[in-house]
N, C-alpha and C positions, 0 to 999 in steps of 0.2 A: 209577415205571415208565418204561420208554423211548417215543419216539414212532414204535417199529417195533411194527402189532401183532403178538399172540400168535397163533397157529394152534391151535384146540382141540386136546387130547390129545399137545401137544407139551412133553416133560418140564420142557423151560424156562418153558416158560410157566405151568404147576403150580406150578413151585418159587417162579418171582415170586411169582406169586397166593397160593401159602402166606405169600411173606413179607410180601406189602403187609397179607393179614388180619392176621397175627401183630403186624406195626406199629400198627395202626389197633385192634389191644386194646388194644396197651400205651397208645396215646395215651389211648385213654377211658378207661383201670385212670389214668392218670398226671391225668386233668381232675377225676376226680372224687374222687379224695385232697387235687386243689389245694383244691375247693370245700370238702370238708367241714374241713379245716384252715384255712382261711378262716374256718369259722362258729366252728369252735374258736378259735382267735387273737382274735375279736371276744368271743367268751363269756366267755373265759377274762381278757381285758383291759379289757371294758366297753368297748370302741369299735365304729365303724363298718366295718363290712365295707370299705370301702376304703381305712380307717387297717391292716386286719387284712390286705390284700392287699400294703400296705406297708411293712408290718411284715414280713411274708414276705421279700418283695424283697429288704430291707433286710440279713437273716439270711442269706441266699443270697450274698449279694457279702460280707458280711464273713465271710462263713464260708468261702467256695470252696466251697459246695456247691451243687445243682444245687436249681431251685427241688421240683423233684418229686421229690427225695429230702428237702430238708425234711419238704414235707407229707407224704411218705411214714409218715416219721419221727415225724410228731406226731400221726399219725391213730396209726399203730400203738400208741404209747406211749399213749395215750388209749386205746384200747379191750383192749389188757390183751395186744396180738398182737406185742409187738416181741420181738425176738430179741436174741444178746448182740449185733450186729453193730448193729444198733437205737441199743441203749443206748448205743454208743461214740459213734457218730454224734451221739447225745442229747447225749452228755458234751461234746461241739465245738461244738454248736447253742447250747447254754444261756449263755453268756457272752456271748451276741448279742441271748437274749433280753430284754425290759422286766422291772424290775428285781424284778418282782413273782415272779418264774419262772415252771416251768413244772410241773404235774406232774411227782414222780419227780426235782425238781432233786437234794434232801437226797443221794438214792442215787449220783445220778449225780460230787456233788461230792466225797463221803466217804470 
């Protein structure tokens, strides 16, 4: 938001105010895909939450993908919600990941 403030009932200032909520979902929708992708990468690898944070990272930069489209990506694929757009995604991710894979690798490679 700017350092000029809003005036109540002023349509600009509604619109920011829509947009900063709408941001501040996405950010909590985007932390808590990080986290639970996090718990997943650690479960799914036997390591530590902060091997599992860097291993993320790590997928992100060699992927060019964003880290919260990752966990997006691996939460969805874990609980059964990805989509084809998911999977493709999937299909880029998994050559990044430990060599164990990842759920869904067989499909994605095949």
């Amino acid at each position: 938001m700017s350092a000029t403030p809003l005036s109540p009932g002023d349509p600009t200032s509604d619109d920011a105010l829509r947009d900063e909520v709408a941001q501040l979902h996405e950010a909590v929708k985007s932390q808590r895909d990080i986290g639970m992708a996090v718990g997943l990468l650690s479960a799914r690898y036997g390591c530590s939450t902060e091997q599992a944070w860097r291993t993320m990272l790590r997928v992100s930069q060699d992927s060019n993908t964003k880290v919260r489209t990752v966990a997006r990506v691996l939460v969805a694929t874990h609980d059964g919600t990805a989509g084809h757009e998911d999977h493709e995604t999937l299909a880029r991710l998994v050559p990044h990941l430990p060599a164990s894979g990842w759920p869904g690798r067989a499909a994605t490679r095949g």
